[in-house]
N, C-alpha and C positions, 0 to 999 in steps of 0.2 A: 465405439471407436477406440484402440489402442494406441495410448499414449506415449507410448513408450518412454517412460518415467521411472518403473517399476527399481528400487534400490537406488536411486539418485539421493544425492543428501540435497534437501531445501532448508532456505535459512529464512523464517518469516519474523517481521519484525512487526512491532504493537500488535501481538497477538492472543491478546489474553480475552480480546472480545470484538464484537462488531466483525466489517469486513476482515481483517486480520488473521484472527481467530477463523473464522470460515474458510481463508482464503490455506490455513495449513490442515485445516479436517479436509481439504480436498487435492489436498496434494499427500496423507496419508492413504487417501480413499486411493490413490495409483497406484500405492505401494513404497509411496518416496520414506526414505529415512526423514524425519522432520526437527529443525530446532528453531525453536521460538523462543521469545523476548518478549519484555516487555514490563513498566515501570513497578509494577505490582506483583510481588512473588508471588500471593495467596492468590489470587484471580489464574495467574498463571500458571501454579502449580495443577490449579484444578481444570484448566485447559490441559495442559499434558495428560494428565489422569485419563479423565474423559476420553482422549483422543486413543493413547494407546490403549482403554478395553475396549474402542467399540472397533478400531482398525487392525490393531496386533501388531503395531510396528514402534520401532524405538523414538522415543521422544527424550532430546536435552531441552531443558526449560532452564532457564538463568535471567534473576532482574539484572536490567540495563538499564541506561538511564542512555539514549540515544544520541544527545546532543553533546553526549562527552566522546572523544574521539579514543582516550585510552581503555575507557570500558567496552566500546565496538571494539577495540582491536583483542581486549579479553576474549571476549564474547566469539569473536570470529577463531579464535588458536584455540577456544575449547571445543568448538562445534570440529577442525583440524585432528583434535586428539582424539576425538570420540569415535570420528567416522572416517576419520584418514580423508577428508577432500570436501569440498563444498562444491555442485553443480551449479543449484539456482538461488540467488538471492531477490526476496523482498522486501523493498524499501518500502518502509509504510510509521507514520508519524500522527497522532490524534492532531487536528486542524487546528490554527488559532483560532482568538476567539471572533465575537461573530463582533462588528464593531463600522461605525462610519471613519472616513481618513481622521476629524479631527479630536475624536473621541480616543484614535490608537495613542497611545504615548509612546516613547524612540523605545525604552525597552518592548514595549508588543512588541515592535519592530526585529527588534534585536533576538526576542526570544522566536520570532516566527523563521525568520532565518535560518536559527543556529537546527531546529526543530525540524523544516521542512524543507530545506535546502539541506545546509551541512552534512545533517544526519545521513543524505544520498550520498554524499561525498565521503564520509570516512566509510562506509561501507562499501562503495564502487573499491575505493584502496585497499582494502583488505582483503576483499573476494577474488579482483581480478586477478595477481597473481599464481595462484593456485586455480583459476581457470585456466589461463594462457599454457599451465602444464599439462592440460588434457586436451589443450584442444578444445573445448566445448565448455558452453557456458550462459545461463541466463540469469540479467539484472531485469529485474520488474519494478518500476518503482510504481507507487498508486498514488494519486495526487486528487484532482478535482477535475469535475465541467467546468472551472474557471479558468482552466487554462486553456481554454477556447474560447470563452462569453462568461463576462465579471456578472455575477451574485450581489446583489444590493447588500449591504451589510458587511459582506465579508470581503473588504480592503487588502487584509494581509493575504487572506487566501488567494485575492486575485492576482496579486502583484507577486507574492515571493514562490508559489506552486507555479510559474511560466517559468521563474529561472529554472526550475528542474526538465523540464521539456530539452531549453537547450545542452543543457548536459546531456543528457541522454541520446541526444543527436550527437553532440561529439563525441560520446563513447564510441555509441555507434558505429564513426566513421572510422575513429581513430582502433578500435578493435574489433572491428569484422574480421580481419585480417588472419586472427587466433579465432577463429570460431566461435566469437563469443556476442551472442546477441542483446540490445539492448532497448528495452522498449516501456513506454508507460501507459498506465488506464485511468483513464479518468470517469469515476462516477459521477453519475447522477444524482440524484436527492433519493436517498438510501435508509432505508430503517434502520435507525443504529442512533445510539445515545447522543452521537455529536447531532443528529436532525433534531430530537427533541431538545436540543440544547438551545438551536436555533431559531425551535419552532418556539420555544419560550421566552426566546429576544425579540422574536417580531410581535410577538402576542403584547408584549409590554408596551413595545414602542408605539402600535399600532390600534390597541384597544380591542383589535380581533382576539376569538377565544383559540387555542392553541389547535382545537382539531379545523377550525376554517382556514389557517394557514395551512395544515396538512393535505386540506381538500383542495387548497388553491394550487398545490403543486404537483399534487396526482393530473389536477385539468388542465397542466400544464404542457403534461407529456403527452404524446399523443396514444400512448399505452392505459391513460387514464390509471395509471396508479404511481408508489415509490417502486423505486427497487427493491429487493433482499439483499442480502450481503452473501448468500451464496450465488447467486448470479454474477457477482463482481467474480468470487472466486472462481467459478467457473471458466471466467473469461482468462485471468491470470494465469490459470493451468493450463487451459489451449494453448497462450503463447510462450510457457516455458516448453511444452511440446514437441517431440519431431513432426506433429502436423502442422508447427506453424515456422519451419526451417530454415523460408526465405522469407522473414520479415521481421525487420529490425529498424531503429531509429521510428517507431512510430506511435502512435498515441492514440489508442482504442477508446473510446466515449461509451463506457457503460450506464446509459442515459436514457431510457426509453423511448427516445425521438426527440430529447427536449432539447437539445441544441438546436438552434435556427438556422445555422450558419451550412455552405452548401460543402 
């Protein structure tokens, strides 16, 4: 299926590994100009690398530290100078940590925020107006299944990855207008370092050994397994897409059935 993508500049953020990282090897794999981010140059750098031998296409890599609003705004005027325009942005941010309400302290709080919210917010500012000059434009943020159905454990993911839902609806509404569509995905339980991070907090808390948690959430899904992190990206890339042209304000569950809710 052609995506028509081919020469778009994407801007993906925490991409140095995990969904991230997968989510811009597959927005190279169209043809898009790509720049990533992300808190670790060395990891990052060698994402860049990897991606431009194996796709052939130009890659800006720059550490950012996400939850600073003047480094986004660097970050975004160098991806501007490099490639003269930015199409698609993804907002993407490593989870807090895995935690009960009285276990977070106000800084979790304060840090989950700035991290998982914010971080959507100084990049929506940044991007949108050099969308609105084209006409065209995709924000993808990627958040969690818990902004549909809260995760034991993970407090701040369930409470502060909902406020990004409703942004994203009011982008949505508020810039359909300029052809700029706005939409979020929410994984599943995803092979990627932050699940083994969790699978090693419930394994403490719980006495189970770390792969019977893993087991417990594969039979949970009704796919009987996790996800990959190129299947999130897959999905991300259909809705930056001209195949997915009329839909926006909405929120994709990359989840293998595991949501319950109808």
């Amino acid at each position: 299926m052609e995506m028509g993508l081919r020469n778009r500049v994407a801007i993906v953020a925490g991409a140095s590994q995990g969904i991230g990282r997968a989510t811009a090897e597959a927005f190279a794999a169209e043809g898009c100009r790509v720049a990533i981010c992300a808190r670790n140059a060395a990891s990052l750098k060698a994402a860049a690398e990897a991606i431009t031998k194996q796709h052939g296409v130009e890659v800006l890599d720059q550490a950012v530290d996400v939850t600073d609003a003047s480094a986004v705004h660097g970050f975004v005027e160098a991806v501007i100078n490099k490639f003269g325009s930015v199409d698609i942005c993804v907002t993407n941010a490593g989870g807090p940590p895995a935690k009960g309400f009285m276990a977070a302290s106000l800084e979790d709080w304060r840090k989950a925020v700035d991290a998982n919210f914010l971080s959507a917010v100084y990049f929506a500012r940044e991007v949108i107006p050099h969308m609105q000059r084209k006409h065209w434009g995709r924000i993808i943020t990627i958040t969690s299944i818990t902004t549909k159905q809260p995760v034991t454990d993970l407090v701040l993911s369930n409470a502060v990855r909902t406020s990004v839902v409703g942004l994203v609806k009011s982008l949505a509404n508020e810039f359909g207008k300029d052809g700029i569509l706005v939409n979020n995905v929410g994984p599943g339980f995803t092979a990627t370092d932050r699940l083994k991070q969790l699978a090693k907090t419930r394994a403490q808390n719980s006495g189970q050994k770390e792969e019977e948690i893993f087991a417990g959430w594969a039979a949970d899904a009704p796919l009987k397994r996790v996800g990959e992190p190129r299947e999130v990206a897959d999905a991300i890339v259909w809705l930056a897409s001209e195949r997915a042209s009329y839909i926006t304000g909405q929120t994709l569950l990359v989840d293998g059935g595991a949501y319950k809710g109808l």
